[in-house]
C-alpha positions in Angstrom: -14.4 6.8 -7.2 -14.8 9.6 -4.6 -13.4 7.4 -1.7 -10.9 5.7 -3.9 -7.6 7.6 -2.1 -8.2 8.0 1.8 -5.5 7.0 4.3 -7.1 7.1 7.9 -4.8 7.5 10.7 -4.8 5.7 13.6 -1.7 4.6 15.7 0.5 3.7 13.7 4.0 5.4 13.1 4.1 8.6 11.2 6.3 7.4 8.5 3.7 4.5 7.4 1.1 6.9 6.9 4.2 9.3 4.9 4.4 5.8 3.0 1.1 5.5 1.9 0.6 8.8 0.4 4.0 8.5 -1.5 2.6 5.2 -2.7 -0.9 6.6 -3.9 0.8 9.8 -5.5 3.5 7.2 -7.5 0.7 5.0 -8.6 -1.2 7.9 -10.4 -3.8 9.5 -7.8 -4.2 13.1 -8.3 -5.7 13.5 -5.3 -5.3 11.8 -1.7 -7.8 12.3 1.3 -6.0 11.6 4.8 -8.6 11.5 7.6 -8.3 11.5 11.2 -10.3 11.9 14.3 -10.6 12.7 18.1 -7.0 12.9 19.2 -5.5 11.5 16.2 -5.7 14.9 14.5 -2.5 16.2 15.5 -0.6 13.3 14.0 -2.7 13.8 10.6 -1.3 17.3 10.4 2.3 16.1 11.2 2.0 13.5 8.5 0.6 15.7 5.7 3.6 18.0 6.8 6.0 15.6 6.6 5.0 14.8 3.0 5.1 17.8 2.3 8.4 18.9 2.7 10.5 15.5 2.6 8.5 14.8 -1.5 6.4 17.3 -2.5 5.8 20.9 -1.8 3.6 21.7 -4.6 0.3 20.2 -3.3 -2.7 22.2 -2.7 -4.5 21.6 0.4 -8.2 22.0 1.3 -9.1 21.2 4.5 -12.4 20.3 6.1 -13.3 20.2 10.2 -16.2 19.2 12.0 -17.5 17.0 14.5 -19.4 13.7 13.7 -21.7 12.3 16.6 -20.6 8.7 16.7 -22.4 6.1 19.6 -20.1 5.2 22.2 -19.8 1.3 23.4 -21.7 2.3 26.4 -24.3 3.4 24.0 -24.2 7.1 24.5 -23.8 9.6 22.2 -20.4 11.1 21.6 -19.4 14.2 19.5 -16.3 13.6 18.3 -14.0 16.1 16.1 -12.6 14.9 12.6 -10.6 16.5 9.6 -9.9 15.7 6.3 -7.1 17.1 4.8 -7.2 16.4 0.5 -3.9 16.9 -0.7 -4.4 17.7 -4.4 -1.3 17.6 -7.2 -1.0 21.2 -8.6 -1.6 21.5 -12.3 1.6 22.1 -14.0 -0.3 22.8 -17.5 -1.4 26.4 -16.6 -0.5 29.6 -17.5 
């Protein structure tokens, strides 16, 4: 169940990734993971943004950076940097 809610972006416009997190969030996920890497990190930010303030402002965030070494088609060895940026509902129910 731990992968269940990831959106990985890729090249695609902005708005279908927007999309797809609206869709997990209105079919019940309390939590969505949206992963990106290499240059594709910018636009991950843009879209977690963009959900943000066009739906729903009260998400918490946790963010995690790194680099993954991933073999290239040449065969090398490539470090490549990645995030994952969960977006988590915020618990109406406290205090």
């Amino acid at each position: 169940m731990e992968n269940e809610h990831n959106i990985f972006i890729g090249s695609k416009p902005e708005s279908s990734y927007v999309l797809a997190l609206v869709t997990q969030f209105s079919q019940g996920a309390n939590s969505v993971v949206v992963k990106a890497r290499g240059n594709m990190i910018s636009q991950a930010v843009y879209v977690v943004e963009s959900f943000r303030s066009r739906f729903d402002s009260k998400v918490n965030l946790s963010i995690k950076i790194g680099s993954e070494q991933l073999t290239r088609n040449d065969g090398r060895l490539s470090n490549v940097p990645f995030i994952e940026i969960t977006i988590s509902k915020e618990d109406t129910q406290t205090h």
